[in-house]
N, CA, C and O atoms as CSV, one atom per row, in Angstrom:
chain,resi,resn,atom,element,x,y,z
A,1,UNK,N,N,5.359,-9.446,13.054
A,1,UNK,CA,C,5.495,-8.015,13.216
A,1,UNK,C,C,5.667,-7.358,11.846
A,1,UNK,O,O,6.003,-7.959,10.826
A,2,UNK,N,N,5.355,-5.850,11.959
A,2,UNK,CA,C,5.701,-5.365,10.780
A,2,UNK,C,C,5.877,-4.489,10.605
A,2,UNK,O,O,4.906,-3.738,10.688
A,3,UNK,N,N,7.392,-3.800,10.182
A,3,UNK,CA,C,8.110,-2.807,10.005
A,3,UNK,C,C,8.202,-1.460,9.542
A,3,UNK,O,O,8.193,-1.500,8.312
A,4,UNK,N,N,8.284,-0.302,9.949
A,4,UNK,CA,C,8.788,0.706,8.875
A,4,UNK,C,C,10.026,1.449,9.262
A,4,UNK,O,O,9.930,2.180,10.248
A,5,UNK,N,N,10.844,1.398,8.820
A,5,UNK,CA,C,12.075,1.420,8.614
A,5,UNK,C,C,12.673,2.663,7.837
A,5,UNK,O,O,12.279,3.015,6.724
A,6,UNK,N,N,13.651,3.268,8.547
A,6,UNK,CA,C,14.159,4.687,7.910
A,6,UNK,C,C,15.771,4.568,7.570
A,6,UNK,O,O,16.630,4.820,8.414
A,7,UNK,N,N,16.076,4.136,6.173
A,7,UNK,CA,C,17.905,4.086,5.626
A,7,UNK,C,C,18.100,4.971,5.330
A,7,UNK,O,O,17.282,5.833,5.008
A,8,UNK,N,N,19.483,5.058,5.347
A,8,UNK,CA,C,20.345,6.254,5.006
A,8,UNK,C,C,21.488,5.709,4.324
A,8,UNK,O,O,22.138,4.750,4.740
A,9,UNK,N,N,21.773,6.513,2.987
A,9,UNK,CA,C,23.136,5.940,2.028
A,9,UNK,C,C,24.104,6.012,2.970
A,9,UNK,O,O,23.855,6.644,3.997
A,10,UNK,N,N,25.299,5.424,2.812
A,10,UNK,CA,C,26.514,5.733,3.770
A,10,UNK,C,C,27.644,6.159,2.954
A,10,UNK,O,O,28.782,6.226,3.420
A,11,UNK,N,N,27.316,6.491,1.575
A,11,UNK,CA,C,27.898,6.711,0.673
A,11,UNK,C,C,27.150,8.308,0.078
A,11,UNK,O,O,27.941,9.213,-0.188
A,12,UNK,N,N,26.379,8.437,-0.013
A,12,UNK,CA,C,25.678,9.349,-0.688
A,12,UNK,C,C,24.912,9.849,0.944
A,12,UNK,O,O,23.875,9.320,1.346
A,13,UNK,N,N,25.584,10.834,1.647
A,13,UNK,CA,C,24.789,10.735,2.913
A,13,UNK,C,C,23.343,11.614,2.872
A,13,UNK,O,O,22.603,11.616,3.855
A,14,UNK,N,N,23.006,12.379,1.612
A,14,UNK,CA,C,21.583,13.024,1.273
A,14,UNK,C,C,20.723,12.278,0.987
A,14,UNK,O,O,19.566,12.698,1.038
A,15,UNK,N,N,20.965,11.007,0.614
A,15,UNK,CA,C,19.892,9.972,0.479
A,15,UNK,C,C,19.466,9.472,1.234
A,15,UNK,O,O,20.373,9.110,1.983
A,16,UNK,N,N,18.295,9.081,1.683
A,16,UNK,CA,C,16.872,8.728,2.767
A,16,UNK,C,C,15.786,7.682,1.879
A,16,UNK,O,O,15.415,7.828,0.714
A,17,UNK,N,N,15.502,6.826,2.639
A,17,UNK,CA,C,14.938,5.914,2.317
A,17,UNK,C,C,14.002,5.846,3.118
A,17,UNK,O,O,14.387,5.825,4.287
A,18,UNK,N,N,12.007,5.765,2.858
A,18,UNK,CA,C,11.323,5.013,4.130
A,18,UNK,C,C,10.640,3.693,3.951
A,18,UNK,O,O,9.595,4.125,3.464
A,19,UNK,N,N,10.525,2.783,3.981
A,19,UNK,CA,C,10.013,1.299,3.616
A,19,UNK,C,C,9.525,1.239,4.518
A,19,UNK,O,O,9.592,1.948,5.522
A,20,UNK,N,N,8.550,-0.246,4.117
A,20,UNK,CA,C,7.550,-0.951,4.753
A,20,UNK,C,C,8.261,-2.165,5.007
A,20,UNK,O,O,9.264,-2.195,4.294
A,21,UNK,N,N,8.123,-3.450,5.922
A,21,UNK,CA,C,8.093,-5.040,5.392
A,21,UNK,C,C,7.848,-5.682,6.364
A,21,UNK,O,O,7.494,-5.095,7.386
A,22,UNK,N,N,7.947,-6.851,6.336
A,22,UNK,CA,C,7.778,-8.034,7.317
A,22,UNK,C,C,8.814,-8.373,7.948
A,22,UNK,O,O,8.874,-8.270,9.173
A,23,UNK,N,N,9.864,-8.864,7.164
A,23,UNK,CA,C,11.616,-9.291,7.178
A,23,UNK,C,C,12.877,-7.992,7.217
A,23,UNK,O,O,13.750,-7.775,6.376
A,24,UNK,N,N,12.668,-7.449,8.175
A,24,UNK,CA,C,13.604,-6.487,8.105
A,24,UNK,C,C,15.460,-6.727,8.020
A,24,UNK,O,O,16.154,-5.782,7.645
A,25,UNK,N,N,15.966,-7.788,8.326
A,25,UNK,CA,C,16.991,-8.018,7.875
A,25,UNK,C,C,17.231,-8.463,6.185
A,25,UNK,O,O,18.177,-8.276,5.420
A,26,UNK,N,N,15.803,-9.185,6.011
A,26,UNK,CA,C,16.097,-9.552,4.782
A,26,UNK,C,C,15.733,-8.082,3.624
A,26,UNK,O,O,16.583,-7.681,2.829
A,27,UNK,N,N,14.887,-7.699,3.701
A,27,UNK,CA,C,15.038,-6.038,3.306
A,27,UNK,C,C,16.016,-5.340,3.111
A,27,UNK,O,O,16.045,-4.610,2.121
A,28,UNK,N,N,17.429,-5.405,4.318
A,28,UNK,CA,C,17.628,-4.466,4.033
A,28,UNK,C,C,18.939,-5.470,3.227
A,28,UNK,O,O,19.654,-4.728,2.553
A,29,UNK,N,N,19.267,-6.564,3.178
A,29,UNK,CA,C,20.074,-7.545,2.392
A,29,UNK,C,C,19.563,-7.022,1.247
A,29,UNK,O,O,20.450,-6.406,0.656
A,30,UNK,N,N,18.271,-6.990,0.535
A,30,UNK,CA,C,17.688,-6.521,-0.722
A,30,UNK,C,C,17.701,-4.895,-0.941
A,30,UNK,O,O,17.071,-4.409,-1.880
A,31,UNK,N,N,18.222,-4.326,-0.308
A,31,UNK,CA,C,18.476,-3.016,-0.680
A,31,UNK,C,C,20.463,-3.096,-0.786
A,31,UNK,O,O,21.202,-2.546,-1.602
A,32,UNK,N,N,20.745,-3.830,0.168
A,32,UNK,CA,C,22.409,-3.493,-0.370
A,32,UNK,C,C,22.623,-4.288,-1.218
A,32,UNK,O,O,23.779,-4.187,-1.627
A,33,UNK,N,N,21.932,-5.217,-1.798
A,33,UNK,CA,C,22.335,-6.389,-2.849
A,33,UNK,C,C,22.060,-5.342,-4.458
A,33,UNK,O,O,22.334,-5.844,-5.548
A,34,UNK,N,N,21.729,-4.486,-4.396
A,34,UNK,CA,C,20.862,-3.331,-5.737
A,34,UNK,C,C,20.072,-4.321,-6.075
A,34,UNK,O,O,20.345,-4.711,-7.210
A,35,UNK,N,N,19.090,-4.980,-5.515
A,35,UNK,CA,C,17.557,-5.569,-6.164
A,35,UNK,C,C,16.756,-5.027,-5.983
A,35,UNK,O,O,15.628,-5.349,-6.356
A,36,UNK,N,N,17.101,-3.749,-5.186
A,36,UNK,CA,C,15.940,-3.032,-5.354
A,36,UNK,C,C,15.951,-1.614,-6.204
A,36,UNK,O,O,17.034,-1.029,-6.218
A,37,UNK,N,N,15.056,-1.120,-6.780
A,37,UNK,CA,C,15.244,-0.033,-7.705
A,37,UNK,C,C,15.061,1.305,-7.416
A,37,UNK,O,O,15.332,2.051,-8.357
A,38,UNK,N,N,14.779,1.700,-6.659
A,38,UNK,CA,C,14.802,2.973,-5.753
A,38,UNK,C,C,16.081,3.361,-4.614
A,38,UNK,O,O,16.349,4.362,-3.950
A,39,UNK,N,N,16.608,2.193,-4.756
A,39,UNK,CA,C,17.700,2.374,-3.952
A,39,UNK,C,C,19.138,1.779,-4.442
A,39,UNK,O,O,20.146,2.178,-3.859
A,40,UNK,N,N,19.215,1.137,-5.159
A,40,UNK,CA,C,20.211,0.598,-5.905
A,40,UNK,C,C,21.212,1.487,-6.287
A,40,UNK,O,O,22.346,1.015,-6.209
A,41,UNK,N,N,21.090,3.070,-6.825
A,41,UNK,CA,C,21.974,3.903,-6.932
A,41,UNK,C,C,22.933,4.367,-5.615
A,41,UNK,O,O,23.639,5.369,-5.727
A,42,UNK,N,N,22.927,4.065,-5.134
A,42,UNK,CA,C,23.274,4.495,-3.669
A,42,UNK,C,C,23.740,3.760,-2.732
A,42,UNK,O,O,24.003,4.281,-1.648
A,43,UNK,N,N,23.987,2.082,-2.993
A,43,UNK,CA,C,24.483,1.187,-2.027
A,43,UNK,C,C,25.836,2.010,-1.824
A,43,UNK,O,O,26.417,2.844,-2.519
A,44,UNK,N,N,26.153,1.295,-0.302
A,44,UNK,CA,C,25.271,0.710,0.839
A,44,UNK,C,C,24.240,1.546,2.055
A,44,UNK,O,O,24.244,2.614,2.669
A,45,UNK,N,N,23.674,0.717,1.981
A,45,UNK,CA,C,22.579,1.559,3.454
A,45,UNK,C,C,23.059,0.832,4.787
A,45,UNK,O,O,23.604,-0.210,5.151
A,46,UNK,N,N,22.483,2.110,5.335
A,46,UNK,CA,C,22.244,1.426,6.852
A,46,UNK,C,C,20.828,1.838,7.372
A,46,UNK,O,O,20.227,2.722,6.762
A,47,UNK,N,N,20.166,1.145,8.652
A,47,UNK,CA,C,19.201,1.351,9.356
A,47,UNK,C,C,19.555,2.590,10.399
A,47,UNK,O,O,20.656,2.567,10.948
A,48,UNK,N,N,18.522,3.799,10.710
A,48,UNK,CA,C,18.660,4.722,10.852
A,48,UNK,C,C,17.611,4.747,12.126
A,48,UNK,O,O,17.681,5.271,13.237
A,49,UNK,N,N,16.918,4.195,11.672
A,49,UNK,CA,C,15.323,3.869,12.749
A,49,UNK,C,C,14.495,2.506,11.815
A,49,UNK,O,O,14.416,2.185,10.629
A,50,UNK,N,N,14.095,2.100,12.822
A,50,UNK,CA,C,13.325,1.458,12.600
A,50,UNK,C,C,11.592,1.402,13.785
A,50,UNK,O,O,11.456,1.884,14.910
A,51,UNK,N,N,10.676,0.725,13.038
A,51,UNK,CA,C,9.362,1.427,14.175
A,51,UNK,C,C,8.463,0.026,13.517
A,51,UNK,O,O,8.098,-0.149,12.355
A,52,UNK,N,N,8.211,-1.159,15.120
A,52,UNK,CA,C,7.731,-2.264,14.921
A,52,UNK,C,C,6.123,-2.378,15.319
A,52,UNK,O,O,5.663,-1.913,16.362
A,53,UNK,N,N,5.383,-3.042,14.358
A,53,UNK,CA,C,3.666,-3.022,14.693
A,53,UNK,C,C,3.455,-4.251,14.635
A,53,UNK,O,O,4.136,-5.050,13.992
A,54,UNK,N,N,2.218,-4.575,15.493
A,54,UNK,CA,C,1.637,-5.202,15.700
A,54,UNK,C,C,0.812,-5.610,14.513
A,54,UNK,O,O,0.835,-6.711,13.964
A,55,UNK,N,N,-0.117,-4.287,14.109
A,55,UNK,CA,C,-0.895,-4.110,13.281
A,55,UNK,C,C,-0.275,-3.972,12.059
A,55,UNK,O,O,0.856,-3.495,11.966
A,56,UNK,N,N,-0.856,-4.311,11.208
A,56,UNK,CA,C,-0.066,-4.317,9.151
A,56,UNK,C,C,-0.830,-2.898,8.578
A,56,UNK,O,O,-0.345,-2.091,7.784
A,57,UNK,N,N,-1.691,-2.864,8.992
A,57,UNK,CA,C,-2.683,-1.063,8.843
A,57,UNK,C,C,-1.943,-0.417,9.306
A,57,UNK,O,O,-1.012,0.008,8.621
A,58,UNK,N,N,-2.059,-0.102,10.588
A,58,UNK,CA,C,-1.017,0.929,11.007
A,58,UNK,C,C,-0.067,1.030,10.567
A,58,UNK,O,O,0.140,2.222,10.335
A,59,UNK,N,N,1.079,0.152,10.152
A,59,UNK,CA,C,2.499,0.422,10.081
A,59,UNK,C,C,2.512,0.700,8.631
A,59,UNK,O,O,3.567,1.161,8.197
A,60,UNK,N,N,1.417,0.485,7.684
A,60,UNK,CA,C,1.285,1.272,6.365
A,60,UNK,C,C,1.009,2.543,6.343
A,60,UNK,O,O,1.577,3.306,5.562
A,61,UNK,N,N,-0.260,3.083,7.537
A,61,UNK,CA,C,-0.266,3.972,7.621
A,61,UNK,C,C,0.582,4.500,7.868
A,61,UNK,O,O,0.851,5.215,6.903
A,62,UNK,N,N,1.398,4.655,8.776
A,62,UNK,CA,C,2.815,5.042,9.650
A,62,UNK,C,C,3.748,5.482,8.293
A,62,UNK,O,O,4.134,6.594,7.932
A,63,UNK,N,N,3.933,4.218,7.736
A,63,UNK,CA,C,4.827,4.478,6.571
A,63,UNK,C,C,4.490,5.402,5.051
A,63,UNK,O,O,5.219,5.581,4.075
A,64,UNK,N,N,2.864,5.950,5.377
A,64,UNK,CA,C,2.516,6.211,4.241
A,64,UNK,C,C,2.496,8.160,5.158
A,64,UNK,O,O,2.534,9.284,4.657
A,65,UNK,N,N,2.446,7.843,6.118
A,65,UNK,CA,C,2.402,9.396,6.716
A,65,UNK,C,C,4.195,9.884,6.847
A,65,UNK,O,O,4.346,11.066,6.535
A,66,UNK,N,N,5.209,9.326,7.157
A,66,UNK,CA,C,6.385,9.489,6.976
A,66,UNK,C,C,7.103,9.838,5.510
A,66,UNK,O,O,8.269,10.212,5.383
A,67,UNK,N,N,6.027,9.607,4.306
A,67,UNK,CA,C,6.136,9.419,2.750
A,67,UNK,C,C,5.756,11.585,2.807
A,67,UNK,O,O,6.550,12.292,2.186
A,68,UNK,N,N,5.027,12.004,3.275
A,68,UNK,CA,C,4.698,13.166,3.550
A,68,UNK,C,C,5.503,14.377,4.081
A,68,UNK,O,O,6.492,14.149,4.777
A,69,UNK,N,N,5.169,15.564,3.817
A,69,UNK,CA,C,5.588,16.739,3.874
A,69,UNK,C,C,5.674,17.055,5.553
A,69,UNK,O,O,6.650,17.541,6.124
A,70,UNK,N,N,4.735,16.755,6.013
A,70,UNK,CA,C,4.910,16.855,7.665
A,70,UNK,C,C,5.209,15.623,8.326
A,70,UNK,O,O,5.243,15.555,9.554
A,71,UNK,N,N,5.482,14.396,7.388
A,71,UNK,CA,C,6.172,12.987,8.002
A,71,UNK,C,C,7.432,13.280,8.128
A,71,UNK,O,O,8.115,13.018,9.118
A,72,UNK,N,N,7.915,14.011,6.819
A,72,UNK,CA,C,9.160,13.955,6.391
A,72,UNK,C,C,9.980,14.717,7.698
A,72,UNK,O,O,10.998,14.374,8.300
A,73,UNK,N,N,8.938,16.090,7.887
A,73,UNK,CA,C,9.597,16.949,8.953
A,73,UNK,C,C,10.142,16.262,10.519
A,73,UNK,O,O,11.119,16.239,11.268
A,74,UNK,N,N,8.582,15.688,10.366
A,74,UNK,CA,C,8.525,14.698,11.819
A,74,UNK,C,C,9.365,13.547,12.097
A,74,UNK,O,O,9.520,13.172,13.260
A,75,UNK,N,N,9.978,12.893,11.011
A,75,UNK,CA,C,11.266,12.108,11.081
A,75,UNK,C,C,12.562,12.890,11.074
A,75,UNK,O,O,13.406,12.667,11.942
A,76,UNK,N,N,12.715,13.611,10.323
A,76,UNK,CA,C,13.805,14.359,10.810
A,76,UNK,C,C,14.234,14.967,11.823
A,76,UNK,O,O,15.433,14.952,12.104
A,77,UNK,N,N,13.166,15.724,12.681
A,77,UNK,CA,C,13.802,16.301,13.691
A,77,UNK,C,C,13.520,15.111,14.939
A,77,UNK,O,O,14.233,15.179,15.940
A,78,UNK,N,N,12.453,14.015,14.846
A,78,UNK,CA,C,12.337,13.097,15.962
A,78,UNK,C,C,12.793,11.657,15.713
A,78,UNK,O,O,12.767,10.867,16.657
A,79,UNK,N,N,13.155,11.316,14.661
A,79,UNK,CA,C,13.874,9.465,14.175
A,79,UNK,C,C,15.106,9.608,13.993
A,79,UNK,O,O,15.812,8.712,14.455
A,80,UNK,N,N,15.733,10.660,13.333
A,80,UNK,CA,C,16.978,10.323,12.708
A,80,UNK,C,C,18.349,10.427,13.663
A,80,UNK,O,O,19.452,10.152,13.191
């Protein structure tokens, strides 16, 4: 399966995160561990939504339309 996934700082609660992956536990271990660099300022996260595919296209797409001005809207008022 393959993931896209919506965090939220629990510390910094204006911070929003949207990722892609395969391993969603291990992801998000690599976002509270600061190995990752887009998110490292801001540990710890939590999972907020998450949205599972079948397809590895789609769920890029998915994740690349949520990266957007009317994704952004569309997660906010319908994921979070």
């Amino acid at each position: 399966m393959y993931y896209v996934y919506l965090l939220q700082s629990t510390s910094h609660l204006s911070q929003k995160y949207i990722g892609y992956t395969e391993n969603l536990k291990q992801r998000l271990a690599t976002h509270n561990s600061g190995n990752s660099p887009h998110t490292s300022k801001y540990i710890p996260w939590e999972i907020t939504s998450y949205h599972a595919f079948a397809d590895q296209s789609k769920a890029q797409a998915f994740e690349q339309y949520l990266k957007t001005g009317s994704g952004q809207a569309f997660a906010n008022k319908r994921l979070r």
